[in-house]
C-alpha positions, 0 to 999 in steps of 0.5 A: 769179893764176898762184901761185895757179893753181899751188897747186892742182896741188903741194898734190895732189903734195905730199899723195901723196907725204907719208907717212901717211894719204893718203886724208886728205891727199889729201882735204885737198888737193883740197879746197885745189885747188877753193879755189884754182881758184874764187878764179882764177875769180873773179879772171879775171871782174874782172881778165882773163887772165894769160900767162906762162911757166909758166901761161896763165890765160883763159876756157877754162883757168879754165872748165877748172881749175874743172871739173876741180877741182871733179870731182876735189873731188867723186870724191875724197870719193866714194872715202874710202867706196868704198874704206873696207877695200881693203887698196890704199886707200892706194896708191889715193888717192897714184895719184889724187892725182898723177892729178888734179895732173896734169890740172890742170897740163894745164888751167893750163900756160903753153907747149906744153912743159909741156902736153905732159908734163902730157899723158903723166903724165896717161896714165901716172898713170891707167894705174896706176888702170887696172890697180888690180886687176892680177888682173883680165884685163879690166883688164889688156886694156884698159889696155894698148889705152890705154897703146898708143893713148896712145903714138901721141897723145904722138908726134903731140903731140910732133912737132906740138910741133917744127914749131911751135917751128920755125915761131914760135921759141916754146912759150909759148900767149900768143905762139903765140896771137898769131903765129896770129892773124896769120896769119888772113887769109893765104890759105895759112899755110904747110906746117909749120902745116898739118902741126903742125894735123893732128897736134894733131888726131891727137892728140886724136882718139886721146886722146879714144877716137875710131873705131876706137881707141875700144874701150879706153873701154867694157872699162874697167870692171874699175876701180873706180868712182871711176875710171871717173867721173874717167875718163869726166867728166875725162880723156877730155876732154883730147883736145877741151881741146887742140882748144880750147886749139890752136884758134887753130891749128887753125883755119887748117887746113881738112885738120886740120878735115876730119880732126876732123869725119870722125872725131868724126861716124862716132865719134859715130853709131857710139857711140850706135848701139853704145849703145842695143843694151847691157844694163848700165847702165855699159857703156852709159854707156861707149858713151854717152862714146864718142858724146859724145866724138863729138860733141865732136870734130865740132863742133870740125871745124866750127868751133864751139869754144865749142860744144864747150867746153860739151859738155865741161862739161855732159857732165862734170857729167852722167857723173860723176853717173851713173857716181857713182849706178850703183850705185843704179840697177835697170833692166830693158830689154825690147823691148816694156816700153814702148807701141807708138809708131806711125811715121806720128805719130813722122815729124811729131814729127822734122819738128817737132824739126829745124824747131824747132832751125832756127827758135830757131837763126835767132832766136838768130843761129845758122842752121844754114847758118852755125853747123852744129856748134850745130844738129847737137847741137841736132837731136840734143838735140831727137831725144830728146824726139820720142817724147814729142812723138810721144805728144802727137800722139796725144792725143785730142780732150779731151786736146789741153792735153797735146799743148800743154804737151809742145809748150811744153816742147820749145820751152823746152828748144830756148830753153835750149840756144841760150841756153846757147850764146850764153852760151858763145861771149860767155864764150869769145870772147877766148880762141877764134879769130874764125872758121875757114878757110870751111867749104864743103859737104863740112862741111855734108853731114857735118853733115846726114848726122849728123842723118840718121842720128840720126833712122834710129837713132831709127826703128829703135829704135822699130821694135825695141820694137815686139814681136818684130823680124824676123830681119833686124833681129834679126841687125843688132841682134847685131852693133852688140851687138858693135861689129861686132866691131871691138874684138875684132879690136884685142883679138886684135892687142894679145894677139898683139904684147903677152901678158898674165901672170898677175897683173900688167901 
C-alpha cells in the first residue's frame, strides 16, 4: 500500500515536468493518482493501516487521499475545456500538476517533516495559480495576503515541529501517535507539548483563513475557476487536516482547544453573517467557505474530530460543484423576492429545530451536553429548513398533510445527519484519540452562543426581506456588506509594507 499511495503523487510530478503537452499529461496523471488513492482504499477496508517512514496510511489519510484525488480528478478535466486557447494553458496545468502532488504528498506523509514541506509546496505551488494572470491587481493583492499569512502557519509548524522532536526524539506519525496516547491520562502532559499543541493549532487557524486573516479567501476571484474549486473544496482544508491528523496531540491541550473553539466560532458567525449580505454568487460562495472553515475549526475545539473530518468531506463535494457550476447560475436577490414570513410562526419553527437536534441526538448517543461540536452544526443544519417549517405552520386547516409531510422531512433530514456521523466516528475511531481534556462550561457557553447567533442572523435576515428595512437595519447591513471593513484595513497594511508593480508580483 505505501508504494502505491506513493505513485499517486510522482506520476503528477513527473507529468508536469515532461515536456510537451501537459494538459495530456497532466490528465493522464490524475487520472492514475485517483486509481491509486481508490485501490489504498480498498485495501485500508480489508487490511488496515500501515506506518512508516515515508507514508502513514489509516482512516483519516485514506478517507483524505481519496477525496483529494478524487477532486483533483474532477478540476483537471473540468480545466482542459475552460482553459481551451489561453495562450498560459500549459503553464496552467504544470502548476496544477505540482499543486495536487503536493496535496497528496500532504494527505499520505509518514513523519512531520515530510508533512511540513508538503505543506509549504502546497502554498508556493498554489501561489503561482493565485497569480495566473499577473496583470490583474486583484490578484496580485490577495495573493500576497496569502503568501504572508501562510509564512506565519509555516513558522508555527515549524517550530511546533522542533519541540515535538525534543519532546519524543522522533517525527514519524506511528511513534508519535502512540508516545501521546500515553500521555492521555497524565493529569498534566508537560510544557513543551502544551506549546507544540497550541502552535499546530495556530498554524491551522491561519492556514484555514480563520478571523481576522480571513480576507485573502473571498478577493481571490481574479483566479480562474478551476482554481477557486481546488482552492476552495481542497486546500483550504488543510488547516483542519492537520488538526485531524495532531489530534492525538492536540487533544491533551485544553488552551490549544480553547484556541480553535474561539477562533473557528467568531470565524464562523462572522462568515455567514458576511455571506447573506453578498450579491455575486462566487463571492458569496467565498464567504460561505470562510464560515464552513469556521465551523470546521470549532468542532475541532470541542473535540469532536471526526465531526470534523465529514465537514471536510461534505463540504468539499458541495464547493466544488458550486464553484464548477457558477457559471450556470442566474440569480436575483431582492429583499422583498420572497413572501413576507411572520416572527410569531418562525420562533416555534427554531423552537422546533434546536428541539429536534436534541432529541435525534439523545437517541443517537450524542446529547448536546456530552457531544456540542455534533449538535451545534446540527442546529445550524436544522436553522435552514425553519422557514420551511415556519411556512407549514401557516398552512390552514385543509392543508395541515403539508405541514405533516414538512415536519416528517425535517425529522428525515435530522436522521441523516447523525446518522452520518456515527458512521464517521465507527470509521475513524482507531485513527483519532478516545477522548480530550474535559471540556468545561467555557466550551459549552461558546457552543450555545454559536447557536444563539445563528438563529439572530436568521431573525434578522427575515426582518430584512420584509420590505424596506429601517435605517438602522439598513446601515448595519452596509457595513457587514463590507466585513466591517477589516480587509480593507489588511489590504492598506499589506500596500503600505509590500507595493504592488505593474504587471507582476
Amino acid at each position: 500500500m505505501p508504494w502505491i499511495a506513493a505513485l499517486a503523487p510522482l506520476l503528477l510530478v513527473l507529468a508536469a515536468a515532461l515536456p510537451g503537452d501537459s494538459r495530456r499529461h497532466v490528465v493522464l496523471a490524475a487520472m492514475g493518482a485517483f486509481a491509486a488513492a481508490a485501490t489504498v482504499a480498498l485495501a485500508l477496508m480489508f487490511n488496515g493501516g500501515a506506518s512508516g517512514f515515508l507514508v502513514h496510511l489509516d482512516a483519516v489519510s485514506g478517507v483524505m487521499f481519496l477525496l483529494v484525488a478524487f477532486i483533483g480528478l474532477i478540476v483537471t478535466l473540468y480545466s482542459r475545456r475552460y482553459l481551451d486557447g489561453d495562450p498560459g494553458q500549459a503553464r496552467f496545468f504544470r502548476w496544477l500538476g505540482y499543486t495536487l502532488a503536493a496535496v497528496l504528498a500532504l494527505t499520505i506523509s509518514g513523519n512531520l517533516l515530510f508533512f511540513a514541506a508538503a505543506w509549504v509546496a502546497t502554498s508556493m505551488c498554489l501561489h503561482r495559480l493565485l497569480v495566473f494572470y499577473p496583470e490583474r491587481h486583484g490578484a496580485q493583492l490577495a495573493a500576497r495576503k496569502k503568501f504572508v499569512a501562510s509564512r506565519l502557519g509555516d513558522v508555527a509548524l515549524i517550530a511546533a515541529l522542533l519541540l515535538i522532536l525534543g519532546r519524543f526524539g522522533t517525527l514519524e506519525f506511528g511513534e508519535i501517535f502512540a508516545a501521546t496516547r500515553l500521555l492521555s491520562g497524565s493529569d498534566d502532559p508537560g510544557i513543551a507539548i502544551h506549546l507544540a499543541a497550541v502552535l499546530i493549532a495556530f498554524a491551522a487557524v491561519v492556514k484555514s483563513a480563520q478571523f481576522p486573516l480571513h480576507g485573502w479567501l473571498p478577493e481571490v476571484m481574479e483566479t480562474p475557476t478551476p482554481v477557486s474549486a481546488l482552492l476552495h473544496a481542497g486546500i483550504i482544508n488543510a488547516g483542519g487536516f492537520l488538526v485531524v491528523r495532531m489530534a492525538d496531540l492536540v487533544a491533551l491541550s485544553a488552551q490549544a482547544l480553547d484556541l480553535l473553539l474561539v477562533v473557528g466560532a467568531a470565524t464562523a458567525i462572522f462568515g455567514a453573517a458576511v455571506m447573506l449580505t453578498q450579491t455575486s454568487v462566487k463571492v458569496a460562495l467565498a464567504w460561505s467557505t470562510v464560515a464552513q472553515m469556521g465551523f470546521m475549526i470549532l468542532q475541532c475545539g470541542l473535540g469532536a474530530f471526526a465531526a470534523a473530518m465529514l465537514h471536510i468531506v461534505a463540504h468539499a463535494m458541495y464547493k466544488a460543484h458550486a464553484f464548477l457550476s457558477a457559471g450556470s447560475v442566474i440569480t436575483e436577490r431582492k429583499p422583498g423576492a420572497q413572501p413576507p414570513l411572520p416572527l410569531r410562526m418562525l420562533i416555534p419553527a427554531l423552537g422546533a429545530a434546536v428541539l429536534m437536534v436534541l432529541v435525534v441526538g439523545a437517541l443517537f448517543g450524542m446529547p448536546f451536553l456530552e457531544k456540542p461540536g455534533v449538535a451545534v452544526l446540527g442546529a445550524t443544519l436544522m436553522m435552514g429548513l425553519t422557514p420551511m417549517l415556519a411556512g407549514a405552520l401557516m398552512a390552514r386547516d385543509e392543508a395541515r398533510f403539508v405541514a405533516v409531510r414538512v415536519g416528517g422531512f425535517a425529522l428525515a433530514v435530522c436522521v441523516a445527519y447523525f446518522a452520518l456521523q456515527a458512521g464517521a466516528e465507527w470509521l475513524l475511531a482507531a485513527a483519532l484519540p478516545e477522548q480530550t481534556v474535559p471540556r468545561g462550561p467555557f466550551a459549552l457557553f461558546w457552543a450555545g452562543l454559536t447557536v444563539f447567533a445563528f438563529a439572530t442572523l436568521l431573525v434578522l435576515n427575515v426582518l430584512r426581506r420584509r420590505g424596506q428595512p429601517g435605517p438602522g437595519l439598513q446601515a448595519f447591513y452596509v457595513h457587514l456588506f463590507n466585513g466591517f471593513y477589516v480587509n480593507a484595513w489588511c489590504n492598506r497594511l499589506v500596500a503600505r509594507h509590500w507595493p504592488l508593480k505593474q504587471g507582476g508580483v
